[in-house]
N, C-alpha and C positions, 0 to 999 in steps of 0.2 A: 504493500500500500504506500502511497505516497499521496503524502496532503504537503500544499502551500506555507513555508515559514515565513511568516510576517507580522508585522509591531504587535497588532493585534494580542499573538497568543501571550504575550507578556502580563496587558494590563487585563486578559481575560482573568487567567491565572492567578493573579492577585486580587482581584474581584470576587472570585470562588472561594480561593482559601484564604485569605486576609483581609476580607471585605468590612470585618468591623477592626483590623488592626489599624494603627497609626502609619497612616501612609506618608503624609507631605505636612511639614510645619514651613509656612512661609516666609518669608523675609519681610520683618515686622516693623525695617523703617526704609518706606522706600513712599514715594511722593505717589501713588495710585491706591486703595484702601486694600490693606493684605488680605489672601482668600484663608479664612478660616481653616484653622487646621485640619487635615483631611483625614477621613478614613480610605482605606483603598478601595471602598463600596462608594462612597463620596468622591471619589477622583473621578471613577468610571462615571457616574452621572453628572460631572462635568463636562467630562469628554464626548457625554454622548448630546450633550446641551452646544456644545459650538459645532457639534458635526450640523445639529439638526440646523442653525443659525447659518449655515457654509449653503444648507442644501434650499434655506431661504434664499438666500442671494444667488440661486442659481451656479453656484462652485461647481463645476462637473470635473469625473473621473479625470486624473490626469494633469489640472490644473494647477497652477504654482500657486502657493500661499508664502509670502515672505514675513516674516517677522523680526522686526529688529526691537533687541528689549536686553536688559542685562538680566540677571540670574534672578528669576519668580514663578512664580508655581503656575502663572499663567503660562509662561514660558513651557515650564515643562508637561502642562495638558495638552497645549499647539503639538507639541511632538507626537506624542499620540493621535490625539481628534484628526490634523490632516492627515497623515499617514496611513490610518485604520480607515479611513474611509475612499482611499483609491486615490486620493488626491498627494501633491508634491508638496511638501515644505522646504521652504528656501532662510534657512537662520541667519543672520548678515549680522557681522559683525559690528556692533552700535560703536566701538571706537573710531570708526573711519568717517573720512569727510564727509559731506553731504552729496557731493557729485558724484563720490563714489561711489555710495552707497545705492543713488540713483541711477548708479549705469549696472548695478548687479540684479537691481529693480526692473530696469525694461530690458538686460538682456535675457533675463530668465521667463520674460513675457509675466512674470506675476499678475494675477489680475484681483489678489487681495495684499491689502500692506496695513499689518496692527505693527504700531508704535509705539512704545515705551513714553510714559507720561512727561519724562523726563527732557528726552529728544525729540517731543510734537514740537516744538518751537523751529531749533533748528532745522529739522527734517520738511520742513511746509513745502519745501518745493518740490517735495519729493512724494509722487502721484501713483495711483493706479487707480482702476475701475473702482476699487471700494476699499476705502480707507478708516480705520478706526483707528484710534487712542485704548492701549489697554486698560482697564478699569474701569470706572463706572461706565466709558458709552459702550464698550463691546459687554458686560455684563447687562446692560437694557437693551442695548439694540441689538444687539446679534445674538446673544446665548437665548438659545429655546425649551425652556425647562418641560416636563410633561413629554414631549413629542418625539417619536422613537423616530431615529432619523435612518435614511436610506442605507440598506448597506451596500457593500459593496459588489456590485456585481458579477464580476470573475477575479477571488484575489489571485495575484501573482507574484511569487518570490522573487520572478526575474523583473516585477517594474519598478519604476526608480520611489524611491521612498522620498531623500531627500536631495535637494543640492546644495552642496557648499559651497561655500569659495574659497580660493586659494590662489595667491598671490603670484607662485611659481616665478619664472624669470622674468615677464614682462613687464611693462606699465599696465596691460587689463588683465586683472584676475581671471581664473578660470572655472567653470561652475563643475564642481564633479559631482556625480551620478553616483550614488549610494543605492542599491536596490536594498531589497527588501530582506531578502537571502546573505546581502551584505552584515545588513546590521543584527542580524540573527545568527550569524557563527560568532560577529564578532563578541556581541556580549556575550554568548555562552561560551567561549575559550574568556574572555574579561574575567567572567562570574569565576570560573573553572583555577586560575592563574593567582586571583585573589584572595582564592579559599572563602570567598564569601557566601554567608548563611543566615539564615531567619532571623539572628539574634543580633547581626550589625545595624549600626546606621551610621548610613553614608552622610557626608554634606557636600556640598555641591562647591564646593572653592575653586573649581574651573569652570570657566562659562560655556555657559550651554552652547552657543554658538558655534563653539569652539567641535567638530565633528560629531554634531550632537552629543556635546558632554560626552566624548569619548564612548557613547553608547550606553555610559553608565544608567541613562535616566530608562529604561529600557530593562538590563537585566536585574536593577536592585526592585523593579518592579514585580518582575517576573519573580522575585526571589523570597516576596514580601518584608524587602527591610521600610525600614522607618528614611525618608529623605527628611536632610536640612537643607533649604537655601539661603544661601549665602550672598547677597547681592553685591556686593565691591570688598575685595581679598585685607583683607585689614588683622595685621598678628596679633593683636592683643584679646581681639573677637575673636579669630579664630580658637584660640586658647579657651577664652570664656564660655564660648558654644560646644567646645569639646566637655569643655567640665558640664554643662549643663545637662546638656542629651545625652552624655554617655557617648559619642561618637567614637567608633572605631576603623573608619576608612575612609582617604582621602587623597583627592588626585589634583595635580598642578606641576607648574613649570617648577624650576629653581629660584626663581624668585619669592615664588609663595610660601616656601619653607626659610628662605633665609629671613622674610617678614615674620616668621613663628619664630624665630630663633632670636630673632634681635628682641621682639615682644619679653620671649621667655627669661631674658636675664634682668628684666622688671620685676618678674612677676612676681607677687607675694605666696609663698605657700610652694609646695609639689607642684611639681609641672603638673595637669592634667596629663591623662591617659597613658602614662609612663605602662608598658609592657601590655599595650594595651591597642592603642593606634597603629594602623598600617596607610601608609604613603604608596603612593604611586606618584611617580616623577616622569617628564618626559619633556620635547621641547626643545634641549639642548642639555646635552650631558654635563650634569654637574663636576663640580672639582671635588674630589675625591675631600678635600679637606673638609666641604661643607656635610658631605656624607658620613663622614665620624661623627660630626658635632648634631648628627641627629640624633645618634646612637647614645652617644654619650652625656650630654646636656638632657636630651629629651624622651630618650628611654623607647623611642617610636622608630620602629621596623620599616627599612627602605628599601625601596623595591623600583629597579630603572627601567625604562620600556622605550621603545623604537620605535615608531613607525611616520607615516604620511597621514592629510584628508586623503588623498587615493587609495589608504589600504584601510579605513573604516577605524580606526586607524594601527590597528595594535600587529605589529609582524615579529618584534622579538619581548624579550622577556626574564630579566635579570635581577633574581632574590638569593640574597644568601645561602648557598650551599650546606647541606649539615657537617661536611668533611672541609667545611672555611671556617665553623666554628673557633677551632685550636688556632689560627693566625690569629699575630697581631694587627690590632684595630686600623693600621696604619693600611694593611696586605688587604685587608676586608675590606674597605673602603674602597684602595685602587680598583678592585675587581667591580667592584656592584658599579663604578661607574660606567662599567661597559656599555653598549646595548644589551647584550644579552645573546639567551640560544634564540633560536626560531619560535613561536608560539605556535600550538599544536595545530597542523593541517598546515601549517606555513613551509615554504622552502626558502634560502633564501642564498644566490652564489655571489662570488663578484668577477665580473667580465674583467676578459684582458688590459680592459683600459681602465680597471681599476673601479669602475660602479658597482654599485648593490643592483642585484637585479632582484626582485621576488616574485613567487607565485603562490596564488591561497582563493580562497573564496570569500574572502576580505576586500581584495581589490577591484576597483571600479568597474561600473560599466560602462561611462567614456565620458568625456569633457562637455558638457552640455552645448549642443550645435556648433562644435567645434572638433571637425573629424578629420582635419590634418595633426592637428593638436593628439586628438586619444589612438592616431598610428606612429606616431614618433614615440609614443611613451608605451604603447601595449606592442611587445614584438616577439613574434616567432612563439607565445606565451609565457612571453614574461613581462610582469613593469618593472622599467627603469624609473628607479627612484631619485635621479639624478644625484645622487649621493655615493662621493669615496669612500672603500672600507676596508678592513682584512676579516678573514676569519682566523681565529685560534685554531691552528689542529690538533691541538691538544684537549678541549673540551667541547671546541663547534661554537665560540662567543664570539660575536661577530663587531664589531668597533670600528666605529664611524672615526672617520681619517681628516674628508677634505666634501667641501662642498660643491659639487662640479656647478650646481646652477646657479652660484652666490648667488642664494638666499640667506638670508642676516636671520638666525633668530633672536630676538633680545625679548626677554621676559618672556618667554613662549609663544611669540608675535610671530607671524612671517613677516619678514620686509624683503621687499626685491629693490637690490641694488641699481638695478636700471630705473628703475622709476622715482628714486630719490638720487640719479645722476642726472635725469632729465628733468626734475621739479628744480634742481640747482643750474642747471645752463638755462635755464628761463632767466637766471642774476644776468645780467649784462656788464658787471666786471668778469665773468668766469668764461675764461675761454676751453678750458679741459678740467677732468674730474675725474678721480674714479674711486666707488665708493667700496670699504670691506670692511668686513668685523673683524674685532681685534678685542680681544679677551677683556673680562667685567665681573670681578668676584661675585657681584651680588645679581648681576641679569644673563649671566653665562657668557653673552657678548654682547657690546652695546659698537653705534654706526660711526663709522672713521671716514672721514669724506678726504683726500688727497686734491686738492685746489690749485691750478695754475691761472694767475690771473691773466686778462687780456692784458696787453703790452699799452702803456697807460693807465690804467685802470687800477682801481683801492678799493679794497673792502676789508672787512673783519672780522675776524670768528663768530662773532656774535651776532653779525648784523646778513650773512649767512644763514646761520642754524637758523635765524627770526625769520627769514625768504621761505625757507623751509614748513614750519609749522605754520605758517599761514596759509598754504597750497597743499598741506596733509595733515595726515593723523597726526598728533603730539607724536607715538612714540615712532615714527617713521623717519625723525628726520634726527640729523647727524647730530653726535652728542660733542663731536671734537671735528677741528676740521684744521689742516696743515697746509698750508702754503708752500709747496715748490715750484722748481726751475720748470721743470719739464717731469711729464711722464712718462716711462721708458714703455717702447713699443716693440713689437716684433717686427722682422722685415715684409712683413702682409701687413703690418698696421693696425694688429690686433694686442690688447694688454691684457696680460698674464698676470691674472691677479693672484695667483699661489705665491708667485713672489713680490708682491706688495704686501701679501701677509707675514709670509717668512718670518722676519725680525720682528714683526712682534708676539709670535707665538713660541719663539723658541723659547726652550725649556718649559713650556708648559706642558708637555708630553704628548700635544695631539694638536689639529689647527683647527679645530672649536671646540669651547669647551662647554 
């Protein structure tokens, strides 16, 4: 027999068997009125409340719903509601500008767009068929309480669930295609990898946005844990919410733990949840230094993971070994900050030329209407991830090397170096640029822009990065910027930025950390 995997059976499943358990405590200061704490019988009657409100507006099968919001319980019934009803969710990242955010809006054809209460102001010019504010107007005007709404006609594993975006090399992001089959291995290898069970609860301290919450809001469903939302990463809440709910799992870049750790040597009292919390890290390999000091200071179990939005996103998978126990903390630490081995049903080699290739049931089903795009990167049956790496042959742990597509990650961001090399030749003193990351204790790496002025021409580091954040995101734009003579080219005319990195990763032991 074979039946359809998709979002559906998660919040069935916890409907059934945790329908009067504690499902969702909201994020209790955020500027829209928080939704009451849920049960997981009370989620699903939410969800079936906006499906009905979707099939008011005429939403049909297939159709994009975007939603830009930060981390809320509205947030994470959207993931459901559209999805269980044949329809697309498109989650956009709420840090980014307004035009950008509006060009992920009509290239994904969206024909609903709910808005976070916060960013209706800024976002006004930013349009579709039908627009709401989440909170009070999509609670009156769109959610349909009573009315059993349509289901879905023929579910399919193979249709696209959601689209992300992802920043990859260019100036325009790329929307990739998550099916439905996608995010159904992925959270049961997530669930499977985490050792997560009925008795956890998770908090949400990575934004949903972010590949749908890594899929988490999905299998701690299916699993009937208790969710926390967490709406902007802050260490000293974190801490405090840990103590409160009892939280025992938690997923974010390196920056989010080095905000728990700077909090933690405040804090009055035991850390919360010493021998007790489990992390998941990912985003950009941390430094092995800040990996002991979780251990150590904090008593909270680290766990490093690999992957892309193209592979839903989880491909490897690196928790302390029982046979790493007996090393020093220093040997423990170097290793966890691997990537890791393969996560289960994953392969994962590295071509001659030195990329990660993988394959799994994880990975996309193509770049949304972008089909030069999803054959350069799907080949022969493999994605290239455009990431350098080696494998250990020694235990199969696979460590990210070199970034073939400069992509910057800082704080868990993608930032594509071309499109903050092109927001800076818009200055009219800058005649050449080129921009790369270069190591950053506390955001893994933060943006280095290399500046040749036009011949006459004056500008300033400051007045620079200011060109910058006015044309993008805050965190897009260059933290340091260096004036030289010339940037050195190859005899094609092309710049090799491994060696603009060079010197300043040396001795760091890897060229991102």
């Amino acid at each position: 027999m074979r039946t359809p995997m998709t979002t559906s059976d998660f919040l069935d499943r916890a409907e059934l068997g945790f329908g009067s358990c504690p499902g969702v405590i909201d994020e209790p200061v955020q500027p829209a009125v928080p939704v009451p704490d849920s049960t997981y019988g009370r989620l699903a009657e939410r969800v079936r409340a906006w499906q009905a409100g979707f099939d008011a507006l005429g939403v049909r099968e297939g159709e994009r719903v975007a939603v830009v919001s930060h981390n809320s319980a509205r947030m994470l019934e959207l993931l459901f509601a559209v999805t269980m009803s044949g329809r697309i969710c498109v989650p956009v990242n709420f840090r980014l500008k307004p035009d950008e955010i509006d060009y992920m809006v009509r290239q994904s054809g969206a024909c609903v767009l709910l808005v976070d209460p916060e960013l209706d102001d800024a976002l006004a010019g930013v349009k579709a068929r039908h627009r709401f504010v989440l909170g009070e107007q999509t609670d009156h005007e769109l959610m349909r309480y009573g009315i059993e709404p349509r289901p879905w006609s023929r579910p399919d594993e193979d249709a696209t669930a959601t689209i992300n975006y992802t920043s990859g090399t260019t100036a325009r992001p790329k929307g990739v295609q998550l099916t439905h089959r996608n995010i159904w291995v992925n959270g049961l290898t997530f669930g499977l990898h985490t050792r997560a069970w009925e008795r956890d609860v998770y908090m949400h301290t990575l934004p949903m946005f972010h590949c749908n919450g890594w899929g988490m809001p999905f299998v701690m469903a299916g699993l009937g844990v208790k969710q926390v939302v967490l709406r902007k990463v802050d260490g000293a809440e974190i801490l405090r919410r840990v103590d409160q709910h009892g939280v025992t799992l938690m997923c974010g870049a390196p920056a989010v733990w080095n905000a728990v750790l700077d909090a933690a040597a405040a804090w009055e009292g035991p850390v919360p949840g010493r021998d007790r919390v489990r992390v998941v890290c990912a985003g950009a390999p941390p430094p092995s230094r800040m990996i002991r000091r979780m251990d150590e200071e904090l008593g909270w179990e680290f766990t490093q993971i690999y992957g892309l939005t193209e592979t839903s996103p989880l491909l490897t998978f690196n928790r302390a070994r029982p046979e790493d126990d007996a090393l020093p903390a220093e040997e423990r630490a170097r290793k966890l900050s691997r990537a890791g081995v393969p996560a289960l049903g994953v392969q994962v080699k590295v071509a001659g030329s030195g990329e990660v290739l993988a394959r799994s049931n994880v990975v996309l089903d193509a770049y949304w209407e972008k089909p030069e795009e999803t054959a350069d990167a799907l080949v022969d049956g493999w994605f290239h991830t455009g990431d350098g790496g080696t494998v250990d042959e020694t235990d199969g742990h696979l460590t990210i090397s070199d970034r073939k597509k400069d992509v910057i990650i800082t704080g868990g961001e993608n930032v594509s170096s071309i499109e903050v090399e092109d927001t800076l030749f818009g200055h009219p003193a800058v005649a050449e640029v080129a921009v790369i990351g270069v190591p950053h204790e506390k955001w893994g790496e933060t943006i280095l822009a290399l500046v040749v002025l036009a011949e006459g021409a004056s500008a300033q580091e400051a007045e620079l990065i200011a060109h910058c954040k006015q044309r993008m995101a805050g965190y897009k734009a260059p933290t340091r910027v260096e004036f030289r003579d010339a940037i050195p080219r190859t005899a094609t005319g092309k710049i090799q930025k491994f060696k603009l990195r060079e010197p300043y990763w040396t001795g760091q032991g890897r060229e991102i950390s």
